[in-house]
N, C-alpha and C positions, 0 to 999 in steps of 0.2 A: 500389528502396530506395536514400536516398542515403548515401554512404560516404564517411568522414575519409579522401582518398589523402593527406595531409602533413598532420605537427604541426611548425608551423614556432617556434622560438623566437629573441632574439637580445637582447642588453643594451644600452643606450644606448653611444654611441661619440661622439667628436670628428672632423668630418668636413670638410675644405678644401672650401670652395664660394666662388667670386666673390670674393678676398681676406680674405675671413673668415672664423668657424669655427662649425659649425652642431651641437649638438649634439642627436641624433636616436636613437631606436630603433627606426629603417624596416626596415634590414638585419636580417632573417629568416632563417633557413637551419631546413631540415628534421633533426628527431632522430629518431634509432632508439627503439622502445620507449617503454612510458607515460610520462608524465608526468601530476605533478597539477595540475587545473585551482582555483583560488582564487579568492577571491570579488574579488582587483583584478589578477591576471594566474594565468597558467600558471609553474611552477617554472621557473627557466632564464628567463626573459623579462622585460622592463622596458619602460617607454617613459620617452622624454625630454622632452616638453613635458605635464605634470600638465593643464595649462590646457587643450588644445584635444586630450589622447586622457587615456587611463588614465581611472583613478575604477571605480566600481561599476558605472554604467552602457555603458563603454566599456572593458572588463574584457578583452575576447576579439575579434578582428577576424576575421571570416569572407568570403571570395573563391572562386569556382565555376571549375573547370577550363571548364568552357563558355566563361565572360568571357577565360578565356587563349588557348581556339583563337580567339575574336573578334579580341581587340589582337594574337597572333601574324598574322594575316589584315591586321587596317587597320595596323600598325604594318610590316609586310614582314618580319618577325623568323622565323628558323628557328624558335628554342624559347626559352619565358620562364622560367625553373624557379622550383617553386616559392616560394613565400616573396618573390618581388619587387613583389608589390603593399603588402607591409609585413603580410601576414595571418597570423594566428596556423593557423588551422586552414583549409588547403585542401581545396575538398569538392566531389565529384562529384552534384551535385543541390544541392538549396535554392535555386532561381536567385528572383531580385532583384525579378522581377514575379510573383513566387507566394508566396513567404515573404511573413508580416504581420507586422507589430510588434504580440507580446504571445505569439507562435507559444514555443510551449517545445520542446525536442529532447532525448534522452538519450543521449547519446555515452559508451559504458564507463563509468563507476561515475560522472560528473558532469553536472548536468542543466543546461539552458541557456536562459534567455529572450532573445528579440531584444526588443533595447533602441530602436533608433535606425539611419538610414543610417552611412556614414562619413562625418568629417568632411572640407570640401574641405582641402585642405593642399598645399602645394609642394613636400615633402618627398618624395612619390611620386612628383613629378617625376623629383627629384634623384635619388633611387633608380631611376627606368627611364632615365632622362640622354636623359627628353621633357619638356622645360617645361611643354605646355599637357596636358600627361595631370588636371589636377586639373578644368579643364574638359572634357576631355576624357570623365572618366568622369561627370559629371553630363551633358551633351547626348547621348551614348550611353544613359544610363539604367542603366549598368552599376557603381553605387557602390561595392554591397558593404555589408555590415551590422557592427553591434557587437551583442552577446549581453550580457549580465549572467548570472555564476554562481549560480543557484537554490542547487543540491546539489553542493559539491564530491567529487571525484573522480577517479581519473586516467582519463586519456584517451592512444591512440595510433592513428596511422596503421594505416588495412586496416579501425576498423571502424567498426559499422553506424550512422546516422542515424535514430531514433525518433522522429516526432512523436508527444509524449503531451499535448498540448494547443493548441486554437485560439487564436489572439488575437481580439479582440472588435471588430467594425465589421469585418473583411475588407480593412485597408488596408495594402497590401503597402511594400516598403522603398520600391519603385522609385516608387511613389503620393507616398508621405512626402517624398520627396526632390525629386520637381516640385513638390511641392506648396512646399516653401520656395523652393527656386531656379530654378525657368522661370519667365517670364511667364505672368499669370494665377492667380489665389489663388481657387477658387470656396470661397464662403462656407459652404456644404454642407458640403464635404469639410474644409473647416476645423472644423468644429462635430465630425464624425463624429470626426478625427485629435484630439481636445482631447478625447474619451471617452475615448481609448485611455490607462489608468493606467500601464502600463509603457511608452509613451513617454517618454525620459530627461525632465529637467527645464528643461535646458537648450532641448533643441527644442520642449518645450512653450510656455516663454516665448514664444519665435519668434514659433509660428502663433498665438500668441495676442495677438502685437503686431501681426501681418496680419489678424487678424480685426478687431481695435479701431480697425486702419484702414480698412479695407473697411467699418465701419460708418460711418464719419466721410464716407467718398467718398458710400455712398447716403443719408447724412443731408441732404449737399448742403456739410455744413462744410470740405471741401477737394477741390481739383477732382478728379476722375478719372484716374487716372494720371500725377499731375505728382508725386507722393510717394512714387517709387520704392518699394525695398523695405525697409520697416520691419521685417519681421523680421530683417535680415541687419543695418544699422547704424542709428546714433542719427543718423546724418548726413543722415537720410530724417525726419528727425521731425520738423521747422519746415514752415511753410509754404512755397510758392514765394518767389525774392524779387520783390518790389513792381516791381523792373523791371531789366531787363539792360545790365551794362557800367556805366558812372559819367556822372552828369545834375550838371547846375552847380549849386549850394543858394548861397543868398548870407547872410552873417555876418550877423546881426541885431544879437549883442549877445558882447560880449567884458568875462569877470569874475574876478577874483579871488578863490580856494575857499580857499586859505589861504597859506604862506608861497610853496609851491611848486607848486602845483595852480592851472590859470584851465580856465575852462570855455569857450566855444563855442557859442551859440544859432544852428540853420540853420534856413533856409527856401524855400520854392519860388521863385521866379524871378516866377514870375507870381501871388504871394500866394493861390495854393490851396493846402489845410491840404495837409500831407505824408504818405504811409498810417502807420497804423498800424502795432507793432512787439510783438515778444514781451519782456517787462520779462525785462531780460539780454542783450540779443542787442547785437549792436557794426555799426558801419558803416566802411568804408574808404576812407581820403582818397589822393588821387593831387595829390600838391605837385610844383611842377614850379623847382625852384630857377633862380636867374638863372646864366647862365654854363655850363651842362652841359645832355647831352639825355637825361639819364637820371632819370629823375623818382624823388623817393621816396616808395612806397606804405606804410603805416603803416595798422593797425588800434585805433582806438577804440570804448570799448563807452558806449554811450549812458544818461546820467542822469536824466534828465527822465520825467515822466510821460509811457506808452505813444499814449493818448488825447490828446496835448497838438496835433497838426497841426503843430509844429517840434521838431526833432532838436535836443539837447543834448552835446556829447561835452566829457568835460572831461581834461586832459591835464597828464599830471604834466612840469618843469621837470625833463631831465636835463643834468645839467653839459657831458657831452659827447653830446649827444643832437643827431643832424642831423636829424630832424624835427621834433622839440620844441621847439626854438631857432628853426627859420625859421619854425615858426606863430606865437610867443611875438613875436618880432623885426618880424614882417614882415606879418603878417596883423591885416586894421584891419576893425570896421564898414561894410559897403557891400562887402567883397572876396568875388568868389566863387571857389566850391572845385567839387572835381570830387567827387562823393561817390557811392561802391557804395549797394546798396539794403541794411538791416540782415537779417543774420544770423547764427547762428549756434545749437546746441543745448544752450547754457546756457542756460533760463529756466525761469521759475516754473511751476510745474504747479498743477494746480485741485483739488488734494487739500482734504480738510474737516481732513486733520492742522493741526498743529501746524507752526510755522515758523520756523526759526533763520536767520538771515542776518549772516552772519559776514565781515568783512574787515581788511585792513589797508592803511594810505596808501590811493593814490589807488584799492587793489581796492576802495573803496567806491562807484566808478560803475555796473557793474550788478544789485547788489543793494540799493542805493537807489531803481534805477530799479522793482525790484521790493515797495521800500517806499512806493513811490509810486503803483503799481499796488495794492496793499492796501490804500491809506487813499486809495484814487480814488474813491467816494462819501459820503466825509467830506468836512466843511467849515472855513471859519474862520481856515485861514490862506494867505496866499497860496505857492502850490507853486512858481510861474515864480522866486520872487525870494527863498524858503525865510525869509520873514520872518512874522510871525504869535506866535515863539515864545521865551519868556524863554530863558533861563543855564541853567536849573535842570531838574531833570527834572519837578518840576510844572506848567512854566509850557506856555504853551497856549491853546488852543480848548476844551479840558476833553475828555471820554469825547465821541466824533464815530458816524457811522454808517457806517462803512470794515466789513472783515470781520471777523468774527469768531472768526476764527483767532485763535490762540496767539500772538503774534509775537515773537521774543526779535532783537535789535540789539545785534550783539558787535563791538567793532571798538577797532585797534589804531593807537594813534599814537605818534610821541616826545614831544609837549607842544601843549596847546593852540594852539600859533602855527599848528603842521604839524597840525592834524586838522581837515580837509577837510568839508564840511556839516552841520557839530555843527548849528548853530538848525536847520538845514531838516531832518534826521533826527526832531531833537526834536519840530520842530512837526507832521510826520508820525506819529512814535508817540503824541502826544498827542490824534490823532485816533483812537485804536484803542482799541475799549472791554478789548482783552486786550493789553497792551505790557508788554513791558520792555525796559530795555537794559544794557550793562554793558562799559564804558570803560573798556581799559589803556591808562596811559600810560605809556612807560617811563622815560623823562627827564623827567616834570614841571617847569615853570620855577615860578619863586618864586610869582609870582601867578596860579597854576593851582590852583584847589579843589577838593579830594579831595568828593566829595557830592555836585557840584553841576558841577562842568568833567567829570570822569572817578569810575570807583567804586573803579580800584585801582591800586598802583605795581606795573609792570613789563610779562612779557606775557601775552596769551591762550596760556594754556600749559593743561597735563591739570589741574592744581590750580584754578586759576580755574574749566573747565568742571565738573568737579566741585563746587568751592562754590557755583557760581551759580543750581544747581537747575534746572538744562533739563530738559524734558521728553523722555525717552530716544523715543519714539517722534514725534517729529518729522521731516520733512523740511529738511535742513540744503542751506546754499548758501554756498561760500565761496569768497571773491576776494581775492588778493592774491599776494605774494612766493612763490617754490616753497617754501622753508623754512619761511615760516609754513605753508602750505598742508598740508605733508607731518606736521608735527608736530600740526595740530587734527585734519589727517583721523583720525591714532595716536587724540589723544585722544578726538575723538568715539566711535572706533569702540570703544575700551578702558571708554567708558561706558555700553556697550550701545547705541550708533545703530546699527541695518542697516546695512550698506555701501553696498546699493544705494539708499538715502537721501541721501547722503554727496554732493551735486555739486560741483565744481569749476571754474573758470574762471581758468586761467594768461596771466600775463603772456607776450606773445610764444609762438613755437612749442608747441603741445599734446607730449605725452608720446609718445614713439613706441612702436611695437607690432611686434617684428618674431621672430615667434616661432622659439625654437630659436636663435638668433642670440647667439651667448656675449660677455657686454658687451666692449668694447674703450673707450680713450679717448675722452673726449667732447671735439669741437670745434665752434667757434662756425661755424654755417654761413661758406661758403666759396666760391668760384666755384671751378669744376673746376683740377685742378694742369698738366691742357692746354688751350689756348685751340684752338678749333675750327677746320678745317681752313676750312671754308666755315657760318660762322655763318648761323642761321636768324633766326626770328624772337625777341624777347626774352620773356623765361621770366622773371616776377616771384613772389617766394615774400612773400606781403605779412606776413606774420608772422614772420618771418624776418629781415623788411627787407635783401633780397636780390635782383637783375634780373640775368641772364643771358643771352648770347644760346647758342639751341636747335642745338645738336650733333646733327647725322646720325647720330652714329657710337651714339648711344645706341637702346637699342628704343623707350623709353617714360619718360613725363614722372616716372615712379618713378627711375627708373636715374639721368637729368640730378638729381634732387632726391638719390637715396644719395652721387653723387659729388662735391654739395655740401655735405652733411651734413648739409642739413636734415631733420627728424624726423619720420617715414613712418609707416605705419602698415599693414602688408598680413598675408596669408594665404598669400592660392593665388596670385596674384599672374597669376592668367592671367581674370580678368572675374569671375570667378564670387562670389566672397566677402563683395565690397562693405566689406572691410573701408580700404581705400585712396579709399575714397569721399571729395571734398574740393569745398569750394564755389568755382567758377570764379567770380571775380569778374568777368572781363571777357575776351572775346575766344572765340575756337571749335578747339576740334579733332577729329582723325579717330581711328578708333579699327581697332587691327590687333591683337589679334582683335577680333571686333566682342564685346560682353560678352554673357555668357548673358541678362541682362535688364539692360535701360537704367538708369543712374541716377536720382536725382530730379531735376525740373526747376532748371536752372542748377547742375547738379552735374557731377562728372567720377571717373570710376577713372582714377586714374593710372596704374596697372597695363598699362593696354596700350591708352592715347591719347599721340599726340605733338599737336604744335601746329598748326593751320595759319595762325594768324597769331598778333600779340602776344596773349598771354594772363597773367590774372594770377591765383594760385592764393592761398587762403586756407590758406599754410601758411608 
């Protein structure tokens, strides 16, 4: 019979780690006597990061004194006591490859369904003060489960473990948890784990994005194993890219988009079309200025139609902008450039919804490029040169055979001088038998017409989306400014869009993700505040527009990027998460620990890879 020996509980707290402050509720300690167990914790208990524990289905965290003689054995430790794996309830039986997710227990007066493994996390680290314990309990097999509260009730140490019910399919925690994070996804046991109704919802998505790849692999539509792990991040979900490191494209044609915007037409070298591209995805230039050996790498996202066999990036004019001045300045027809292969996991998806594509200034390069990919079986006007189309919103090719999507065109300028592909927009949604569009300008100049240049003074704000009549179930895509960004996301999401509709593509550095992690001031990436004792090789952050050269003294390409303050993204921070998953643009490194499963092809965890030579990271 298995038996509750600890009811461990403990409240979130503020905890110094690595010069910052983590706030956590891992620290556990054991109470005398019942307590009541609820339907989102046990009385006396909390957690600190809502996002990745707590909720319904990770209500109760369970840990086997078996798993503690183990890590007291591999770890050298006299004695772990309870409550240091962060568990709510320490329990003699239930171990990890016998429990199934769906398994119900009745512990004193409250009943308990297994929900889900535990989640990985670093925080368990922090709490044993062993870094790689969060890999360490997933290649061990020894996770540990979360429960959801059926029947509240209290609960204490001393008593008895009741199974009063099976869970369905027979798949135990420690099944569920290779099953996301080892190498190997069998499609079987994916279909079997996607029956299980009391798997959380979260890890249902998962295996359900490894199964949608695993059908894609045997359909033949992307290769076999070069797509890492799609249930674990979105950084696995483009294709490979087209080719590794940066190939010379030479200028075809250089043009002016509006006052402050010129675009960029590239091409092969030896006049074979260029591959194909996901409409959204961006490519990166490595400019090598005269007089310095430090090159600047810079990310643009591509405007052109996908299908077209030449790359278009088109680049907005900063005042003080060292990349955008020496393309603007110094870069002529017949010049060539060093150019990454495109990516990135902003693009359009092949939904039969409805489709909003929303930007502002130059964020109208890659959801243009994905208005160009919608009305890419339409005809009538020419797309390379975006002529074809009057002033007006009527004017056109008339109703074309593009898709039949929904498509709404939101997009924000200061006045017609600065608004960047008005005709070739136009003459695009003129080819979609279902368009609209709808034009803030905020500054209109005198000979700007309301009707016919733009539909209203000021900006894409919650009021415009609201009068505009979108359709709330749509698929939204929007590019531009963080501020605009953050205020349409409010509004979209305030007019009933799903969130998980909602994508975005930022200017420069994506958002960081560092959980538990209590905000502190923001700074503009930075090179470290000590210069290396014995420099390695250079460390370029292309979105960042940041080169550095690679410090010994650090573990891993995470640690050189925190102490530059460029904007990270991790977990467990020891391979397992994928959450730090980043596209290597160019160059190779080693990896200590090696990761539970490899990334996708031309990817990298920065988590626990250093460099072995120049490399340049997509962050």
């Amino acid at each position: 019979m298995a038996t509750l020996t600890s009811l461990n509980v403990g409240m979130p707290q503020d905890v110094p780690w690595h010069g910052r402050t983590v706030h956590t509720g891992v620290w556990k300690y054991p109470v005398d006597g019942p307590r009541t167990a609820r339907r989102l914790n046990i009385d006396g208990d909390g957690q600190g990061d809502l996002e990745g524990h707590g909720g319904e289905h990770r209500a109760v965290l369970v840990y086997q004194t078996d798993s503690y003689r183990h890590w007291e054995e591999h770890l050298a430790r006299d004695r772990i006591e309870p409550g240091q794996f962060g568990e709510n309830l320490t329990v003699d039986g239930l171990p990890d490859d016998e429990v199934c997710i769906g398994d119900r227990y009745r512990i004193g007066g409250a009943v308990f369904e297994v929900s889900q493994p535990r989640v990985t996390c670093y925080r368990v680290g922090l709490r044993m003060e062993e870094p790689r314990m969060a890999a360490l309990l997933v290649s061990h097999r020894r996770p540990g489960f979360y429960m959801r509260v059926i029947v509240e009730g209290d609960v204490a140490a001393g008593q008895e473990i009741v199974k009063v019910a099976d869970g369905p399919e027979g798949m135990t925690v420690a099944d569920i948890d290779a099953l996301l994070y080892l190498p190997g996804h069998p499609r079987d046991d994916l279909d079997r784990a996607l029956r299980v109704r009391a798997l959380s919802p979260g890890w249902q998505a998962s295996l359900r994005s490894l199964k949608e790849q695993a059908a894609k692999e045997a359909a033949g539509d992307v290769p076999a194993g070069a797509s890492g792990n799609t249930g674990l991040t979105t950084a696995a979900s483009s294709p490979p890219p087209a080719w590794t490191g940066f190939r010379p494209l030479r200028v075809d044609a250089v043009r002016e988009e509006s006052h402050s915007v010129f675009s960029l037409t590239l091409s092969a070298t030896d006049g074979s079309r260029l591959p194909a591209w996901l409409p959204g995805q961006s490519v990166t230039l490595r400019l090598r200025p005269e007089g310095t050996d430090t090159p600047l790498i810079r990310s643009y996202s591509l405007s052109n139609d996908p299908g077209d066999g030449r790359y278009r990036i088109s680049v907005k004019q900063e005042p003080h902008g060292a990349a955008s001045t020496l393309i603007h300045t110094k870069v002529r027809v017949g010049d060539i450039l060093e150019v990454a292969a495109p990516r990135g996991t902003f693009f359009l998806n092949d939904s039969d919804r409805p489709v909003v594509l929303a930007s502002a200034g130059v964020g109208a390069t890659p959801v243009l490029a994905m208005l160009h990919a919608l009305a890419d079986t339409g005809g009538g006007a020419d797309r390379s040169t975006g002529t074809g189309g009057g002033p007006g919103t009527g004017a056109g090719s008339g109703p074309g055979t593009g898709t039949p999507r929904e498509v709404w065109w939101l997009h924000g300028a200061r006045e017609r001088a600065e608004h960047p592909f008005a005709a070739e927009s136009r003459a695009l949604l003129d080819m979609l038998p279902e368009s609209h569009r709808y034009i803030c300008y905020s500054h209109p100049a005198a000979g700007d017409r309301r009707g016919v240049d733009y539909t209203a003074t000021g900006h894409l704000s919650a009021d415009a989306i609201h009068s505009s009549g979108l359709p709330a179930d749509a698929d939204a895509y929007l590019c531009g400014p963080t501020g605009f960004m953050d205020d349409l996301t409010a509004a979209l999401a305030g007019y009933g869009m799903a969130p998980d509709r909602i994508h975005i593509e930022t200017f420069g550095a994506g958002a960081a993700l560092n959980p538990g992690v209590l905000p502190s001031a923001a700074h503009a990436p930075h090179a470290p505040a000590e210069a290396p004792a014995s420099p390695g090789p250079d460390v370029s952050f292309s979105r960042s527009g940041l080169t550095v050269p690679w410090d010994p003294r650090y573990a891993s390409l995470l640690e050189l990027a925190e102490a530059c303050d460029v904007p990270t993204r991790w977990s467990c921070r020891t391979g397992v998460c994928h959450n730090c998953e980043s596209a290597l643009l160019s160059g190779d490194v080693t990896y200590d620990p090696d990761p539970v499963e490899p990334p996708a092809e031309g990817d990298v965890l920065i988590c626990c890879s250093r460099p072995r030579d120049g490399i340049v990271l997509d962050l």
